[in-house]
N, C-alpha and C positions, 0 to 999 in steps of 0.2 A: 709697032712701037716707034713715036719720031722722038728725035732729040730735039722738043723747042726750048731756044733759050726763055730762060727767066727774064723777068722787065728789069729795067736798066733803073738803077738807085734814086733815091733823092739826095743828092750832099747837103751838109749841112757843112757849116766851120765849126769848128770850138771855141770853147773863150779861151784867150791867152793874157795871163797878167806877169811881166816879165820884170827882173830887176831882184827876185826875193833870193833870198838865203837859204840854205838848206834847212835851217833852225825854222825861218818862216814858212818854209812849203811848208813843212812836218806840223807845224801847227794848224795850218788852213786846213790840211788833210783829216787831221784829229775831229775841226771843226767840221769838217764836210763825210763824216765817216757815217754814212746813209745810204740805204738802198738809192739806186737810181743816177749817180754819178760816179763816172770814171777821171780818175788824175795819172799824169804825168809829169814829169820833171827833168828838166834838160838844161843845164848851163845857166841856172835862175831864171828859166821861164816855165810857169807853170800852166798846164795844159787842162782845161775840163771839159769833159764832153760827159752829156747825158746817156744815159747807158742806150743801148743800140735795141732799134726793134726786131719786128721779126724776119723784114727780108735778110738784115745782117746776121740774127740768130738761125734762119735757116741754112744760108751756105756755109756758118760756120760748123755748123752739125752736119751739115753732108762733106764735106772736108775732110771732117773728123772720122765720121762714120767709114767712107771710104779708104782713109788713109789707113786707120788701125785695120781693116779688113787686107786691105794688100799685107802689111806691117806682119799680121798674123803669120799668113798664110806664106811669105816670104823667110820665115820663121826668126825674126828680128827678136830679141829679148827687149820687148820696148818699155817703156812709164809713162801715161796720159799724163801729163800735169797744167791741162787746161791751163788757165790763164793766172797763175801763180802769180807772184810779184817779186818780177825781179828788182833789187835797188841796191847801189850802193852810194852813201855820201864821199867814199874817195873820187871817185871818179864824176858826182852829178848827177846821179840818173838817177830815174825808176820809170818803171813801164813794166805793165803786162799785156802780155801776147793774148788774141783772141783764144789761140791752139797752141801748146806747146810739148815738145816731147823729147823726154832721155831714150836716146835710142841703144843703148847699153847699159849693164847693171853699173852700179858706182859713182854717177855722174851727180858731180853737184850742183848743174845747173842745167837746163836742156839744150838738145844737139838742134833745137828746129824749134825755132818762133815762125805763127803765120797770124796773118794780120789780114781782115777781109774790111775793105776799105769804103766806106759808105761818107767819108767824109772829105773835104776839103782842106789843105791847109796846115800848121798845128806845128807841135815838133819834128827833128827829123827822126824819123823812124829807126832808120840805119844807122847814122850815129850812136845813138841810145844802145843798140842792139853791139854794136862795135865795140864800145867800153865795156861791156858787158861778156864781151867774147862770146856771142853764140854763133858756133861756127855758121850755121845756115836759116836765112829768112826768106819765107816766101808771099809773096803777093799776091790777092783777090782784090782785082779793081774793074769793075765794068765788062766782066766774063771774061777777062783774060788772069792769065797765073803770071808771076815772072818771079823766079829763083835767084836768089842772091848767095853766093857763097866766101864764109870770110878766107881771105888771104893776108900773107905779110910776119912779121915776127914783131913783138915788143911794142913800141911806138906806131910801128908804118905798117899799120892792120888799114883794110881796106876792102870792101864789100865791088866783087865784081859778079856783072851776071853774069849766069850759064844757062846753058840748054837744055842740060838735066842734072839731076840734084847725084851730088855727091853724099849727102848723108842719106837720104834712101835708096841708095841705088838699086837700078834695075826699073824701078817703075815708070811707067810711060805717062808721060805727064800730057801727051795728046787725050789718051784715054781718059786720064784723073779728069782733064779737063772736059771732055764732051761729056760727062758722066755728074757731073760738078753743076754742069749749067741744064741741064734736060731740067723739065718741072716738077716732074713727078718723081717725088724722092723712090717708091721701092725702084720703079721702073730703074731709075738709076745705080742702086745700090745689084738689081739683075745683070746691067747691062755689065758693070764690071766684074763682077763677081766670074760671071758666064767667061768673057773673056782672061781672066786671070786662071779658070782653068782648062785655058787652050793648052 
């Protein structure tokens, strides 16, 4: 069994049409409420990207698949809530996460936004993700991960990375990651599984 990486993405950009109001996202959004387009919204610039194919849908399912199997068996009380939408007009935003998850019962928003990045460009991610308060984002960009976790009180919140994730703690993100980029999804969902019960 090898570990080859997966091929390396096509980026694409998004359109950005900047300058609108939240009254006017809200409306473009109504007009564009169709399968096959993703929006966003940041400080009156509005984000569209064409929804993602499959190399993006595959690592996001192996992401997924893998995390909730650690999650599990880590015995996390967790909540899949895939790619919800989060928005608020106080603050400007909306965005939803590829993967998202309440990592304890009660949470009204999730402890982990991950974002598998096939694209170029666009809004800040982080930003978005900061107004928003989720404490933890993580990164899929060109077979590497990179873990962001939020810091700061009130105002002076700030996304610094780490080495390892504070809201899942314990899992080995070397592992997540060779297991992440292998080709062959069971083979990888093996490799970890096997090792999670060393």
């Amino acid at each position: 069994m090898t570990a080859a990486a997966t091929a390396p993405p096509i980026k694409e950009s998004p359109l950005l049409f900047e300058g609108l109001t939240w009254r006017e996202f809200k409306a473009v959004e109504q007009l564009l409420d169709r399968p096959g387009y993703r929006l966003s919204f940041l400080d009156g610039i509005l984000e569209i990207k064409l929804m993602p194919g499959e190399p993006h849908e595959t690592v996001k399912k192996r992401i997924a698949g893998l995390l909730e199997l650690y999650l599990l068996m880590a015995g996390f009380d967790f909540t899949p809530t895939g790619s919800m939408t989060l928005e608020s007009e106080t603050v400007q935003v909306k965005r939803e996460a590829d993967e998202s998850y309440k990592l304890a019962p009660g949470r009204r928003l999730p402890d982990l936004a991950i974002e598998i990045v096939f694209s170029s460009g666009g809004i800040d991610k982080l930003e978005a993700y900061k107004r928003l308060k989720i404490p933890e984002v993580w990164f899929w960009e060109d077979g590497l991960l990179e873990v962001y976790h939020l810091r700061g009180e009130g105002d002076a919140l700030h996304y610094e990375k780490v080495s390892s994730s504070e809201e899942v703690k314990g899992i080995d993100l070397d592992l997540l990651l060779r297991c992440i980029n292998m080709v062959n999804h069971v083979d990888a969902v093996k490799t970890f599984q096997q090792a999670l019960q060393k």
